[in-house]
C-alpha positions in Angstrom: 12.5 71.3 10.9 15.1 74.0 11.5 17.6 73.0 14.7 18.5 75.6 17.2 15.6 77.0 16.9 13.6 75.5 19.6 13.4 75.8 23.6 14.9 73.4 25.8 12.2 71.8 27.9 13.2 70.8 31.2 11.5 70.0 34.3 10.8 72.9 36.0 8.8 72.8 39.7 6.6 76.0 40.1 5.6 77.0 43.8 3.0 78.9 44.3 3.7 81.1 47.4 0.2 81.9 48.4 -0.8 78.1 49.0 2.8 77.2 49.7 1.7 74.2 46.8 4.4 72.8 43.9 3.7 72.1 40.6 6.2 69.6 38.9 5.7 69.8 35.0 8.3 70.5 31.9 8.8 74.2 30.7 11.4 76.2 28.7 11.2 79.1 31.4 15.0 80.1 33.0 15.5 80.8 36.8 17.9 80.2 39.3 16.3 79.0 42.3 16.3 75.5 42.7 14.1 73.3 45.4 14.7 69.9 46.5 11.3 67.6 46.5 10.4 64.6 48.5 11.7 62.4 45.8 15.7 63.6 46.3 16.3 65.4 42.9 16.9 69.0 42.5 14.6 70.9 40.0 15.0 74.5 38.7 12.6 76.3 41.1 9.8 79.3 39.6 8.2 81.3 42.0 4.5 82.3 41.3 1.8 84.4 43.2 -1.4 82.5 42.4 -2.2 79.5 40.6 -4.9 77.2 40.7 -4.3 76.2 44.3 -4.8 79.8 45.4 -6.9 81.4 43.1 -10.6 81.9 44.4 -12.5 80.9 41.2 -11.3 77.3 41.0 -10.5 76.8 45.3 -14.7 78.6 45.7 -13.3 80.8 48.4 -14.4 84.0 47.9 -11.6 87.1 48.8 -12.3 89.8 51.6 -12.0 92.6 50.4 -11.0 95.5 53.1 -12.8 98.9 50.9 -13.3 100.9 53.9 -9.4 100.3 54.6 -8.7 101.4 51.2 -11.0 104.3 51.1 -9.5 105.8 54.2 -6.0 105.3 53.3 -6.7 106.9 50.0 -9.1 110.2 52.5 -5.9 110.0 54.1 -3.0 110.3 51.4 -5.0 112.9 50.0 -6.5 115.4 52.8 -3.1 117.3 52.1 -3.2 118.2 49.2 -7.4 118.9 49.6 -8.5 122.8 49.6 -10.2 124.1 52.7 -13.1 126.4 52.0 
């Protein structure tokens, strides 16, 4: 096996900011956050959107989704620009 070639694993806590949840687990990824957890070390901290705390197929929450909000804002963004006849 060549050397220098590989990652360096290190523990690496990733906090999902939707469910406000942490994941502790080992990962070559680089950042420069850092979090202190219950146990007293620091970690390197990664900040992620959703995981599998958050995320509606594995929690069986389903998402509301606001169309009419989006349709009108989109009626509304593009009356200008719309031709009168």
């Amino acid at each position: 096996m060549k050397k220098d070639i590989h990652p360096d694993y290190r523990t690496v806590v990733f906090k999902d900011v939707s469910s406000d949840t942490n994941f502790l687990t080992r990962s070559c990824i680089r950042t420069t956050d850092t979090i202190t957890l219950e146990d007293g070390n620091e970690y390197p901290l990664y900040k992620i959107n959703v995981s599998s705390a958050s995320h509606p197929f594995y929690t069986g929450q389903k998402m509301l989704v606001d169309t009419a909000g989006r349709v009108e804002k989109f009626r509304q963004r593009y009356k200008k620009g719309a031709k009168k006849d």
